[in-house]
MARDRENSE-506699 format. One line per 5 residues: number of its first residue (from 1); their letters; for each residue x, y, z of N, C-alpha, C. Coordinates in steps of 0.05 Angstrom, whole numbers, plus 32768, in hexadecimal, padded with zeros to 4 digits. Atoms other than C-alpha are relative to their C-alpha. Example, Ala and Ser with C-alpha at 12.3 -4.5 7.8 and 13.67 -1.06 7.14 Angstrom:
BEGIN
1> AS> 8012:7FE8:8000:80F6:7FA6:809C:8012:8018:8000 | 7FF0:7FE8:7FFF:8111:7FEB:808F:7FF1:8016:800E
This chain:
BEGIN
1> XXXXX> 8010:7FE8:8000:8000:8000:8000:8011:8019:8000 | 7FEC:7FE9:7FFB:803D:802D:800A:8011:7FFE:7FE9 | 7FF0:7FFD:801A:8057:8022:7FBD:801B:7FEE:800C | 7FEB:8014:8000:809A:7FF6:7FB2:8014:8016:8009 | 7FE6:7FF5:7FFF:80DB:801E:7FD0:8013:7FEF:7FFF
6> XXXXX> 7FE3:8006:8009:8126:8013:7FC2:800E:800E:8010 | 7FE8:7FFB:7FF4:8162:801E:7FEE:8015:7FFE:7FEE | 7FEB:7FFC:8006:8195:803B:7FC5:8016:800A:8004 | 7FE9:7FFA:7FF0:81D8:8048:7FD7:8016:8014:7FEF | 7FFD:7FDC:8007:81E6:808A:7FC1:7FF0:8019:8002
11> XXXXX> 801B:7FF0:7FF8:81C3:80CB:7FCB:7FF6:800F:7FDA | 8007:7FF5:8019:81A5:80D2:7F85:7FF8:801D:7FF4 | 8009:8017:801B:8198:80E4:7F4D:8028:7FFD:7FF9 | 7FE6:8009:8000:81EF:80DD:7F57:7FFC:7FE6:8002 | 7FF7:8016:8004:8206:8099:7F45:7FE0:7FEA:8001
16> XXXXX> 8011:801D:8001:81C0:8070:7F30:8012:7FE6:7FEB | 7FF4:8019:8011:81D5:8029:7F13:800E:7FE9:8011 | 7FF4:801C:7FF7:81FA:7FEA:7F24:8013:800E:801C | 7FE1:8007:7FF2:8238:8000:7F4B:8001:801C:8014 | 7FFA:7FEE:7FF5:8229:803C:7F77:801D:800A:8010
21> XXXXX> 7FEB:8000:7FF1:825A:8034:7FAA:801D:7FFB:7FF8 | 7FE7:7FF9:8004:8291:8028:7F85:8004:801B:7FF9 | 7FFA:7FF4:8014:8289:8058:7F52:8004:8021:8016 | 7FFE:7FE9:7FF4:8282:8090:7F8E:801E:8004:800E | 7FDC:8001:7FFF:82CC:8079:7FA6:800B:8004:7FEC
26> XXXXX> 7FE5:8000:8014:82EF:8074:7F67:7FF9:8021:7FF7 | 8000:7FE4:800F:82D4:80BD:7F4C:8001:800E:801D | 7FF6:7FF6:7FEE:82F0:80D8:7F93:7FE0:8013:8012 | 800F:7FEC:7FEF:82A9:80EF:7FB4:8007:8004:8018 | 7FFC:8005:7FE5:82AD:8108:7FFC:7FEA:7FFE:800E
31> XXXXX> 8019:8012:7FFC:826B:80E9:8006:7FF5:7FF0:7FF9 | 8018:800D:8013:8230:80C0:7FF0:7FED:7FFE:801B | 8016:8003:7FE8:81F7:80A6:801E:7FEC:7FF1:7FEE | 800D:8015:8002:81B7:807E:8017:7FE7:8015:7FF6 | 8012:7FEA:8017:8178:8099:7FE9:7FE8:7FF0:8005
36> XXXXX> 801A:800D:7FFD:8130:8077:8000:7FEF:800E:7FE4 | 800C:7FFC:8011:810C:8076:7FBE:7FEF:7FED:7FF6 | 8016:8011:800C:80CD:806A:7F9E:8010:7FF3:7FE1 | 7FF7:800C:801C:80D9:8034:7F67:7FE5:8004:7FE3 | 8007:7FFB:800E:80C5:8040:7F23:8010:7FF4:7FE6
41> XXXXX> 7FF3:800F:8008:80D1:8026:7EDF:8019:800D:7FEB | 7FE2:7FFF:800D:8118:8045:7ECE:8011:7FFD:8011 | 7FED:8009:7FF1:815C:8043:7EEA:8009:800D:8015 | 7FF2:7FF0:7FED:8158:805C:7F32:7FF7:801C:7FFA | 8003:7FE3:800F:8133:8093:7F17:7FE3:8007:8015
46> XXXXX> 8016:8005:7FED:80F9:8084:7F4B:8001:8023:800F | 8001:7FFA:7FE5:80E4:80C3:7F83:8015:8005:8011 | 7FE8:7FFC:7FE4:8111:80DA:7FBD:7FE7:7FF9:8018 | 8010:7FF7:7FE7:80EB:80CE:7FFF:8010:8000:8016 | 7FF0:7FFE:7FE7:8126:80CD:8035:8018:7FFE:7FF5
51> XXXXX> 7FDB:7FFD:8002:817A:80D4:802C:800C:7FFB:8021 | 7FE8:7FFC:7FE9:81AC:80C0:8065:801C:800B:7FF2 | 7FE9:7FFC:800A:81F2:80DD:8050:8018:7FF3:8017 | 7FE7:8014:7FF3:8238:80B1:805D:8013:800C:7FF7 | 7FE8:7FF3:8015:8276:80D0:8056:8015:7FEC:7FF6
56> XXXXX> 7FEB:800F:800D:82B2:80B3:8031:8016:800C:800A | 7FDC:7FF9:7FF3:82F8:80AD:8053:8019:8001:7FE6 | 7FE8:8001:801D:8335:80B3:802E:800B:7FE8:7FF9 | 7FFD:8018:8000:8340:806C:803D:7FEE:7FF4:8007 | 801F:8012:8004:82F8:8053:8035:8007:7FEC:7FE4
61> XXXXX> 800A:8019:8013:82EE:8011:8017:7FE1:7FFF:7FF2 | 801E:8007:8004:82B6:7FF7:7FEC:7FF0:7FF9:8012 | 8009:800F:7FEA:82B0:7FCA:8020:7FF7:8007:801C | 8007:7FE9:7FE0:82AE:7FF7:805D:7FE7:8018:7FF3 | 8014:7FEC:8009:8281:8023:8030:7FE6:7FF3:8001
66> XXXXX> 8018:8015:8001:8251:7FEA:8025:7FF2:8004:8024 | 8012:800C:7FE1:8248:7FD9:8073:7FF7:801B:800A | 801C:7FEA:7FFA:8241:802B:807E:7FE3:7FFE:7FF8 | 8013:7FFC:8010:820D:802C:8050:7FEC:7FEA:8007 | 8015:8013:7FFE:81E7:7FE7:8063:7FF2:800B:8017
71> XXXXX> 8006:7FF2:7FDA:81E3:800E:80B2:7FF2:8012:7FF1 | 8009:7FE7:8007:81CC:8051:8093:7FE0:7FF9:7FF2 | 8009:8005:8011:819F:8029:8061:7FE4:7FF7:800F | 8017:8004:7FED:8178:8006:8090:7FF0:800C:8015 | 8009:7FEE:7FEC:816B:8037:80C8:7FF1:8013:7FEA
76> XXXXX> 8013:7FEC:8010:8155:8066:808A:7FE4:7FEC:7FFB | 8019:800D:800D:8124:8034:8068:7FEC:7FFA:8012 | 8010:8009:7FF4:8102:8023:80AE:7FF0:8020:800A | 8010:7FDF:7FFC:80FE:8075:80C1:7FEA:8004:7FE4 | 800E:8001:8017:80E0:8074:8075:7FE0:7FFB:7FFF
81> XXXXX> 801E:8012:7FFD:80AA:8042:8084:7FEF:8009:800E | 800E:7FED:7FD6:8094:8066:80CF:7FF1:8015:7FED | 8009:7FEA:8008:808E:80A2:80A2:7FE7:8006:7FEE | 800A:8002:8012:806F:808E:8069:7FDD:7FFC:8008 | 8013:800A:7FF3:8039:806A:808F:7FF2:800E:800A
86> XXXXX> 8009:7FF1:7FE5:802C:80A6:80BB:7FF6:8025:7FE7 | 8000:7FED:800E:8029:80D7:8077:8013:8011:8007 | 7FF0:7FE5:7FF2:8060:80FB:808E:801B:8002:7FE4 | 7FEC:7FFC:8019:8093:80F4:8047:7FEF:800B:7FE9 | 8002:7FFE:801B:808B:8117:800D:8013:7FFC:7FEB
91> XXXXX> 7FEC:800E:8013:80A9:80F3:7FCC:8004:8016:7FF5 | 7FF9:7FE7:8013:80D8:8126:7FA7:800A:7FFA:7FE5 | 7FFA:7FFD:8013:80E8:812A:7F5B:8020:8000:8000 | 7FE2:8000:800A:812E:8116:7F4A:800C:8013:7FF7 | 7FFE:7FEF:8017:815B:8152:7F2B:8005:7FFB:7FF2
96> XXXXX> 7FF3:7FFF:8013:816F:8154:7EF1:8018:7FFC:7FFC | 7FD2:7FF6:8003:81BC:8172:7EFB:800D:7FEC:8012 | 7FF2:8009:7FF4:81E6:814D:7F17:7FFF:7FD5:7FF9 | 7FFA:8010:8004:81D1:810C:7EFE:8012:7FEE:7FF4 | 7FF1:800B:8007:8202:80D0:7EF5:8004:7FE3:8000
101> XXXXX> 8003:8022:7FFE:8209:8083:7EEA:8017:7FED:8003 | 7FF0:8014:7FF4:8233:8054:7F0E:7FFC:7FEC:7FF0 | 7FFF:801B:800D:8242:8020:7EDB:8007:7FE7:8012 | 8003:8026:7FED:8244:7FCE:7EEA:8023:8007:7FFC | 7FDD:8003:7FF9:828A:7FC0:7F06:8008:7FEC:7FE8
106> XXXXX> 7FE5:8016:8006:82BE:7F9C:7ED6:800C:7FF6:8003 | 7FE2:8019:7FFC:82F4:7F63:7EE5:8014:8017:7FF7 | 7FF3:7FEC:8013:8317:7F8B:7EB4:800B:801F:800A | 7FF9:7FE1:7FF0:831E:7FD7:7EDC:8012:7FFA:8011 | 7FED:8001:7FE6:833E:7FB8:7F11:801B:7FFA:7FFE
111> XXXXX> 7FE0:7FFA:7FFF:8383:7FB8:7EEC:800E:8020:7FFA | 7FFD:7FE6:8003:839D:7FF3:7EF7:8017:800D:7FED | 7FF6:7FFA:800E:83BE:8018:7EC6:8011:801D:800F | 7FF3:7FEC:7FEE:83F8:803F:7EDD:8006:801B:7FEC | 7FFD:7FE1:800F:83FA:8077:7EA7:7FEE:800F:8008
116> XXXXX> 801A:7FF1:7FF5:83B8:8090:7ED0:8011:800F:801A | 7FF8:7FF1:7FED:83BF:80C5:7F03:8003:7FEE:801A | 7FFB:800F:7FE0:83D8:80A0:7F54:7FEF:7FFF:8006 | 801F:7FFA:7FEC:8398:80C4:7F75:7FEE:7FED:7FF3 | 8014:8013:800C:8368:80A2:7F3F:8003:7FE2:8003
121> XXXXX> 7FFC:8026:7FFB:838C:8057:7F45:7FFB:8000:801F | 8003:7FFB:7FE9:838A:8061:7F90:7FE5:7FFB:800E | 801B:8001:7FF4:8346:8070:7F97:7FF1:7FE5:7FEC | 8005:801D:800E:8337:8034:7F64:8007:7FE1:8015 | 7FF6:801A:7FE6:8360:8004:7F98:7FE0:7FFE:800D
126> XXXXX> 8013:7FFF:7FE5:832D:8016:7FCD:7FE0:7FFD:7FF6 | 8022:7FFD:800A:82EC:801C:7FA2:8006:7FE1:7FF5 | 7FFE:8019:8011:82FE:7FD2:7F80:8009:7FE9:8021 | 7FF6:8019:7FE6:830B:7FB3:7FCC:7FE7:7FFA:800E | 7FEF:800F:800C:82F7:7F86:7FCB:7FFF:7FED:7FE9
131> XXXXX> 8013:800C:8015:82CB:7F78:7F8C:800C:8013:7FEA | 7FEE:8018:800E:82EA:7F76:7F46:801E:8001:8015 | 7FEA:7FFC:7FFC:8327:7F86:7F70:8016:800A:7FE8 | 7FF3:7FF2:8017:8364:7FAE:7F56:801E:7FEB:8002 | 7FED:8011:8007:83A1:7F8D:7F39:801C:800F:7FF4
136> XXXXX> 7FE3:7FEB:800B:83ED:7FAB:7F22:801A:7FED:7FF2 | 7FED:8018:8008:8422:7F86:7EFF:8021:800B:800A | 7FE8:7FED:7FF7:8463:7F88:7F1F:801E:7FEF:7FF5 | 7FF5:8011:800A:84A4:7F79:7F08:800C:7FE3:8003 | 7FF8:8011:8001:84C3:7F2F:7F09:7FE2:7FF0:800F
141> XXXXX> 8016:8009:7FFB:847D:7F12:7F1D:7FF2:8003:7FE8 | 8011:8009:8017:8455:7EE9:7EE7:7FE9:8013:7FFC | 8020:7FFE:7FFD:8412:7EF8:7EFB:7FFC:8019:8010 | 7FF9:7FE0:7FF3:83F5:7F3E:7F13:7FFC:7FF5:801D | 8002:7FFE:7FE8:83EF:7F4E:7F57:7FE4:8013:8012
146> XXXXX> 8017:7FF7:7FF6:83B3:7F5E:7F7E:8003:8013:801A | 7FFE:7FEA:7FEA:83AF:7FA3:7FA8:7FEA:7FFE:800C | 800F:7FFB:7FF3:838D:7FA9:7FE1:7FFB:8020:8011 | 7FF5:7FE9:7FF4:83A6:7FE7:8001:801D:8012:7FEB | 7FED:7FF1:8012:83CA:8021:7FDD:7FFD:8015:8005
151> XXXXX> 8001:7FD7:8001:83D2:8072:7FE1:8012:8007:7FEC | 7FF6:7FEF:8015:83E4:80A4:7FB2:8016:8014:8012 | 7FF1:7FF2:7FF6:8420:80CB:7FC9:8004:8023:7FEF | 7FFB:7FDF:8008:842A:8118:7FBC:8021:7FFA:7FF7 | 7FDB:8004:8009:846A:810B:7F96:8002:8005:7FE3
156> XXXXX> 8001:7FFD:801F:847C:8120:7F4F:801A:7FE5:8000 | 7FEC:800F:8009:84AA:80EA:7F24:8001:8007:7FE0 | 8003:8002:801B:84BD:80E9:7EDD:8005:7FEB:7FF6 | 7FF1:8018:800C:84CB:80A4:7EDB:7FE9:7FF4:7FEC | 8019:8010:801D:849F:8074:7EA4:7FEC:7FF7:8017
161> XXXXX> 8016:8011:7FF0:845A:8065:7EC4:8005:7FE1:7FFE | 7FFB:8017:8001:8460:802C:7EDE:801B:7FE9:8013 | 7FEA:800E:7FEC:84A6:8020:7EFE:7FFC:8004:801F | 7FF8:8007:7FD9:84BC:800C:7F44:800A:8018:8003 | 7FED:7FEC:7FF3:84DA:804C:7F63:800A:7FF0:801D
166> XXXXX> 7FF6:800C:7FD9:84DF:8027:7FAB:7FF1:7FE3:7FFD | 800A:8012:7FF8:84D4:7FE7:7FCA:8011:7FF9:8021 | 7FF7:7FFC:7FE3:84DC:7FE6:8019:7FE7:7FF8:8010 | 801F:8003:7FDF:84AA:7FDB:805A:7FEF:8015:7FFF | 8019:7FEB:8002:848B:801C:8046:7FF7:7FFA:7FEB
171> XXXXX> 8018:7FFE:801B:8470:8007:8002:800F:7FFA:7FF1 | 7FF0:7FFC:801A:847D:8002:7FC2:7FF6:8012:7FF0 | 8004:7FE5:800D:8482:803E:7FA0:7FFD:8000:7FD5 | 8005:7FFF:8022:8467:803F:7F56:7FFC:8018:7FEC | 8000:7FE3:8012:8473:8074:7F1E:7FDD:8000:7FF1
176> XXXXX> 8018:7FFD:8007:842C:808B:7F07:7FFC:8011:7FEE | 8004:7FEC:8016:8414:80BA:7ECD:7FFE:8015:8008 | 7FFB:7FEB:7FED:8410:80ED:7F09:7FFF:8006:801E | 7FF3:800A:7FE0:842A:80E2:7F4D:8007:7FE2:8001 | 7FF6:8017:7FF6:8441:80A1:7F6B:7FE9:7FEC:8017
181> XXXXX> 8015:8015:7FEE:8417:8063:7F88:8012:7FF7:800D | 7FEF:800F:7FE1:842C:8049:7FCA:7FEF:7FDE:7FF9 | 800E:8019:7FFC:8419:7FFC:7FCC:800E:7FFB:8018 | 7FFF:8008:7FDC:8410:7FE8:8013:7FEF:7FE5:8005 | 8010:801C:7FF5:83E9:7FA6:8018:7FF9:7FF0:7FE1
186> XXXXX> 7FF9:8013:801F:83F7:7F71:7FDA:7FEA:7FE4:8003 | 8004:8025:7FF9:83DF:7F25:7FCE:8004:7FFE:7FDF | 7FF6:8008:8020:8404:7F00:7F94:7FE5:7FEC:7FFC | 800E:8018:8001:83DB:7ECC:7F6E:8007:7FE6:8012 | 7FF3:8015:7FF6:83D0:7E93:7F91:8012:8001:801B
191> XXXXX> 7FEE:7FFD:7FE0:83EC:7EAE:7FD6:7FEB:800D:8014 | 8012:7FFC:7FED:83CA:7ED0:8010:800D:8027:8000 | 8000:7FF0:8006:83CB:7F1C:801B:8009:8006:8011 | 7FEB:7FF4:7FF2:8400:7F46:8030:800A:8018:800B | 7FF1:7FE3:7FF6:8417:7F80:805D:801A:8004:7FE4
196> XXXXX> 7FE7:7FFC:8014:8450:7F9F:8024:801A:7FF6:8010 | 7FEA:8003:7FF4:8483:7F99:805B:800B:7FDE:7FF7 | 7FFC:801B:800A:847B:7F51:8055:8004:7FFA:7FE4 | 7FFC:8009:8012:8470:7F4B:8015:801F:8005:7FF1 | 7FE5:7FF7:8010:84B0:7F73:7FF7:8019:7FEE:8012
201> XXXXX> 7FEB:8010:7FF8:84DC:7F45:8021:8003:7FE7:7FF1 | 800C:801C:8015:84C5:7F09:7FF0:8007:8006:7FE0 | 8004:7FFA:8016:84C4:7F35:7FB1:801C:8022:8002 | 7FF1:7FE8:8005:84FE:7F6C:7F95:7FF8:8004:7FDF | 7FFD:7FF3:8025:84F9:7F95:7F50:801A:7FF4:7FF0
206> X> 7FEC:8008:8014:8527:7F77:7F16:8008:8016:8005
């Protein structure tokens, strides 16, 4: 009697579609939040009737974004219901501006390409953790290597995207198309996942 709602996990009409939560990490928002909407038949294009807002850390995961968002999601959708029931929401018209669509995740994104700016692979690590996950190829190792943890460092280089600059207990330092990626938490194929400290004791650059 109260029409079909949807718990979406963004505060629309920003990021309708498959992949909200990544797609609000990897394009660097310093928010998102949860969108109670009437469903209708396009994409997420339903009504507003309630918003919670979540912020985004600088080291927010998908994964830590998800479990904000399931807390936020549910406490909204039950205030929703109280309200609804009681006439107390009015459904609002989507705007226009600002809309944008979080495409379906790819296997494929999650290798990162180091001629891209540090900040952008960076926030890719963290938006792809831990679903497609991100991946890097490094040298004298077959098969890529799966990042779990990484930062972008404020550092200029002119070396070729792509090389080792360091490899130590603080990281491994990678030349980028603009700044330098820190890799701090590895797992080779086929192995288990690694603090860097550990790992670079196992692994050196040709």
């Amino acid at each position: 009697r109260l029409g079909c709602l949807n718990i979406h996990a963004s505060l629309l009409p920003r990021w309708r579609g498959a992949a909200p939560i990544q797609r609000a990490i990897e394009a660097g928002d310093a928010q998102t939040g949860v969108t109670i909407m009437q469903m209708d038949q396009g994409l997420d294009t339903g009504d507003m009737l309630l918003e919670r807002i979540v912020p985004i850390g600088g080291d927010t995961t998908a994964a830590e974004l998800h479990d904000a968002l399931a807390l936020a999601g549910g406490e909204a959708i039950v205030a929703a219901l109280e309200a609804l029931a009681q006439g107390g929401l009015t459904p609002r018209k989507q705007p226009e501006a600002g809309v944008t669509y979080a495409a379906k995740l790819d296997k494929a994104e999650g290798a990162l390409d180091c001629t891209q700016p540090a900040e952008l692979l960076a926030r890719r690590v963290r938006a792809f953790n831990p679903v497609p996950g991100a991946s890097i190829r490094l040298p004298g190792l077959a098969d890529p290597v799966k990042v779990w943890r990484a930062q972008a460092l404020d550092q200029a280089t002119a070396a070729e995207p792509g090389s080792v600059l360091r490899a130590d207990a603080a990281g491994i330092d990678i030349a980028t198309g603009n700044g330098v990626l820190r890799l701090l938490e590895l797992q080779k194929a086929g192995g288990k996942r690694q603090p860097v400290d550990v790992f670079a004791r196992g692994w050196q650059p040709a």
